[in-house]
N, C-alpha and C positions, 0 to 999 in steps of 0.2 A: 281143787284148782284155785290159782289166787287171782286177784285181780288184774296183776300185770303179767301173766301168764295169757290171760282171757282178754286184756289191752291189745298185746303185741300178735297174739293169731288174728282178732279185728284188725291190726296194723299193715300185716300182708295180704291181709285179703284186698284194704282198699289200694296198695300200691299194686295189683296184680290189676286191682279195676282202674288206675291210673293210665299201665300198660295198655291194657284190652280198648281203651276209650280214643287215646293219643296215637298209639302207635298202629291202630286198629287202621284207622283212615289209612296211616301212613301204607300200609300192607295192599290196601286197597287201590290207593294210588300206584302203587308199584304194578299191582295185577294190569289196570288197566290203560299202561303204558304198550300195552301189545293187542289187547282185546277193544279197546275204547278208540285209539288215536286211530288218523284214516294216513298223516303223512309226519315227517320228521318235525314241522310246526308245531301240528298239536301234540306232539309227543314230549317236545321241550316245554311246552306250556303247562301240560302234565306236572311231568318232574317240578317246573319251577313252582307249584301250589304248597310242594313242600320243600323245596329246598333249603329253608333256614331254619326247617323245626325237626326234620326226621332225625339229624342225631340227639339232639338233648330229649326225645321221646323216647329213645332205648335207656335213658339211664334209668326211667321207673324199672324196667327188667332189673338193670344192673344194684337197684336200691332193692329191690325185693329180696333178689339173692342173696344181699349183705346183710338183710333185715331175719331171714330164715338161718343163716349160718351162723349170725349172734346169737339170736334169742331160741332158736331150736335145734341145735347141732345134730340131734341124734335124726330129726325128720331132714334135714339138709344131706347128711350121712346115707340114707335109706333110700332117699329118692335120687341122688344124683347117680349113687353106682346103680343103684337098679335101674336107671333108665339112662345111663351111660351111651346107650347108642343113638339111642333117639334125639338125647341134648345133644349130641354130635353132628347131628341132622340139624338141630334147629340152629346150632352156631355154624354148619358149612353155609346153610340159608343165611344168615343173616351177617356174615362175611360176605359171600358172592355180590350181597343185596349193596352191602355198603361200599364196596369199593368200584361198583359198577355205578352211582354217583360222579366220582370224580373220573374213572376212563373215560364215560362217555364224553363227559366235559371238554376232555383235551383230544378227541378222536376227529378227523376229517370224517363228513358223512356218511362214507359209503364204508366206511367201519362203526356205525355208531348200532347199528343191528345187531349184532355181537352183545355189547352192554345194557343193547334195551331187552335182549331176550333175558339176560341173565338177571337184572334188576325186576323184571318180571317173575320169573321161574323161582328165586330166592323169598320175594314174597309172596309167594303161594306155599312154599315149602310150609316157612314157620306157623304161618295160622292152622295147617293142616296138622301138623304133626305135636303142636299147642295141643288142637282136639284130641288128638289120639293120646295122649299125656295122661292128661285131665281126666277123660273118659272111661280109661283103662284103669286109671286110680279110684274110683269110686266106683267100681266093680268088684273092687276086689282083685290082691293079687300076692302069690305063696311067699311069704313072708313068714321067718324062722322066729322064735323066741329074745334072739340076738337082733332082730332088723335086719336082716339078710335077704334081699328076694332072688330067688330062684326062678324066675320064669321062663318060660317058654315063648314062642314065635306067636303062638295064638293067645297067649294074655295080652301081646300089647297088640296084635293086630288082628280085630274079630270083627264084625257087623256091626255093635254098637260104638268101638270105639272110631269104624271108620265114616259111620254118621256122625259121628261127635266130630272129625273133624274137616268133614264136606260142610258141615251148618256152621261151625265157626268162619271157615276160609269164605263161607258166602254172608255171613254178616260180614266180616272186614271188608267185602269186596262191595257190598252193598253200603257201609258207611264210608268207603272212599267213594264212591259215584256222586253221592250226597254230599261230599265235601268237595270236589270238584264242582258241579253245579251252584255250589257256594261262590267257589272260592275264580270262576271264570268266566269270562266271556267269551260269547264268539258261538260257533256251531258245537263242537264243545262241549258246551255248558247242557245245550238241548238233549245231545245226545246221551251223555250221561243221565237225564234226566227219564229218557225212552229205555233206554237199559233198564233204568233201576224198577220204571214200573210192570216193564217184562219179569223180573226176578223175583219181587216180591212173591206173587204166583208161587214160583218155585218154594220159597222159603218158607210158604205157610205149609205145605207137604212136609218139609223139611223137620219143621215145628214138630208137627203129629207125630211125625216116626220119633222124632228124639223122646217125646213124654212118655209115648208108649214103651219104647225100649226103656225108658229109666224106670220105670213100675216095674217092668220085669226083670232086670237086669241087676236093680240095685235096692236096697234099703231101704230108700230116702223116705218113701211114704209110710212104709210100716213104723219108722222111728217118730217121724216125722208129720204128719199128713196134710196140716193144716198150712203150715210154711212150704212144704214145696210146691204144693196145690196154688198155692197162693201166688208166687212166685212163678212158675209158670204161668198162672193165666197175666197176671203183669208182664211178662214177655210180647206175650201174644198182642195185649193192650198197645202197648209202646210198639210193635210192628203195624201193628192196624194205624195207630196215627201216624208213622213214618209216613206208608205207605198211599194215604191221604194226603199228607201234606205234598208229597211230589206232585201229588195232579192236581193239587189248590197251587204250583208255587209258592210253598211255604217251606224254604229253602233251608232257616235255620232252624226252624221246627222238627225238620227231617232229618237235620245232622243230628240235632241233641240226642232227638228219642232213639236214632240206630245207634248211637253211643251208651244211651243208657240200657237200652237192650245190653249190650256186653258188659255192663257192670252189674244188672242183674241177675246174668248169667252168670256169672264168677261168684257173686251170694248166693244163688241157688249151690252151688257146688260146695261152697264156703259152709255152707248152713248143713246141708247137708251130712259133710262130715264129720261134723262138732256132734262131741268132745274126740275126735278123733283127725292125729294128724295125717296115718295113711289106715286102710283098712283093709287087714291081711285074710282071704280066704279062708289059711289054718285056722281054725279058731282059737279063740283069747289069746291071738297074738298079731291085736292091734296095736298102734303106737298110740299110745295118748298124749294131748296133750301136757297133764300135768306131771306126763315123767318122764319127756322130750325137750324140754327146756331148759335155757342155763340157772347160772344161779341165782336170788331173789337180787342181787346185791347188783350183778350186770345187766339185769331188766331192768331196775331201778336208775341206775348210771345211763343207760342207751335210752329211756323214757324223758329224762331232762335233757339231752342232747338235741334227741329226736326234733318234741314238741317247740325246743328253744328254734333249730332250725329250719320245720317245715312251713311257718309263714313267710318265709324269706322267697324260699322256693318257689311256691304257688304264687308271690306274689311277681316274682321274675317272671315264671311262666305265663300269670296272664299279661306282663306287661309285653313281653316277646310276641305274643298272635294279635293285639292290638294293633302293634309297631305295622307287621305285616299282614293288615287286614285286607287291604285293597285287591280289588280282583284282578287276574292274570292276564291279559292278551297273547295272543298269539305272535312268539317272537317276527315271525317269519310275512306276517300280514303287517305291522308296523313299517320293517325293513319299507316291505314293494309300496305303503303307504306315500311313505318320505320320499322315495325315490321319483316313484309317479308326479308327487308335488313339486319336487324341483330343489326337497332340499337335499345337502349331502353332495351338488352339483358343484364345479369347479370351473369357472366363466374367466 
């Protein structure tokens, strides 16, 4: 394995934890435009936490993808038809998600129910069926000598992979609460704040069943023992102080660490399967990485392009959540503010 073979797999692991971290919130927000808000107010209040950042957060997806199809075409090849249906679930999801955005925008109220279930329901899809992906890859799964998988109904959909993706769908749902309580004022912000420290509860169950099915289910620790162990209990660490810092009001403490929960989850998975890009049931007919990759000469070429323009990036990136730091009000409480005051009035 050469070094820019072993660069570019560290490459998408961190754009997949770019994804998992940004658009994580964003999924989260989505969820609890139907479970969190009590009226059409705090629903638009909602929405507008992210309104200027949810689509430049899908392009880490869209950069992951281009970054696996450059540099490892045969694992790009192997996982998109074999999981063909399921990315067809996560992009019906994440269409419905997007264009319910701008409907609701231009809907009269008593049509905007429609787009806020669907902006909901779209993100819940993708983090769920993300877990089921993920999950059912590092289980193992029938895989021919050519990269061909052959599966069946219960390789992708079994008991571990559908804790894999109840525990993802409730972290994103848990680091949107945390970023709303950030990112709002008003009742709100509180409530988001009462959700989350109900959930955590749930998540640390959540926790347990996942580690135990991963000892049993997969690999990780026999290859492994010391990093996944490790890693795990860093999960847990970063969920414990989340879940502190909600009841200290420690707002952005709370965001960080349920964000870097999800990026240390996507290393745990990451680590896991190294040196391997998928791992096939049949046996010795795993994909490796060092003989799923293009050639020395196009990692070379995409490595100076890359590193040339990812500080550009992040540095737009942070400059963009700076621009829009400030917390949200409730459109709808302003409005009757102003009116109440007399201004807006025509004398």
């Amino acid at each position: 394995m050469s070094s820019l073979q072993l660069l570019w797999f560290v490459l998408i692991g961190i754009l997949f934890s770019g994804f998992f971290f940004f658009e994580g919130f964003d999924f989260g927000v989505g969820m609890s435009v139907q479970s969190l808000a009590h009226d059409e107010g705090e629903k638009d209040q909602i929405v507008e936490t992210i309104g200027p950042v949810w689509d430049g957060n899908e392009v880490w997806l869209l950069t992951a993808g281009g970054a696996m199809f450059a540099s490892f075409p045969y694992w790009y090849a192997s996982l998109f038809s074999g999981y063909y249906l399921i990315l067809f679930i996560i992009l019906f999801g994440l269409i419905i998600r997007g264009v319910s955005f701008e409907f609701r925008s231009h809907m009269p109220k008593e049509r905007k129910q429609l787009w806020n279930w669907t902006l909901s329901i779209g993100s819940f899809i993708v983090p769920f069926f993300f877990g089921v992906l993920f999950i059912s890859m590092i289980q193992g799964m029938p895989i021919d000598g050519n990269g061909n998988m052959t599966a069946t109904f219960t390789d992708y959909i079994n008991l571990y992979s559908i804790v894999g993706g109840v525990a993802l769908t409730l972290l994103c749902y848990l680091h949107g609460l945390n970023y709303i309580a950030l990112r709002t004022e008003g009742p709100i912000r509180y409530r988001a704040k009462n959700y989350a420290q109900m959930l955590y509860g749930v998540l640390y169950f959540g926790l347990v069943a996942f580690a135990v099915l991963m000892y049993i289910k997969t690999d990780f620790f026999q290859n492994n023992f010391a990093v996944t162990l490790g890693l795990l209990a860093l999960i847990v660490v970063l969920t414990v102080i989340a879940n502190v810092s909600v009841f200290r009001n420690k707002e952005m403490i709370a965001f960080i660490t349920s964000g870097l929960t999800l990026i240390v989850l996507v290393a745990l998975l990451f680590s896991g399967l190294f040196p391997r890009l998928l791992i096939s049931s049949i046996p010795g007919n795993d994909l490796l990485i060092q003989n799923a990759s293009s050639s020395p000469y196009t990692l070379k070429i995409m490595s100076y392009i890359s590193l040339t323009i990812l500080p550009f990036v992040l540095a737009y990136t942070a400059w963009s959540y700076y621009i829009f730091r400030k917390r949200i009000k409730n459109p709808h409480e302003i409005t009757n503010t102003a009116l109440s005051s007399g201004e807006g009035r025509s004398y």
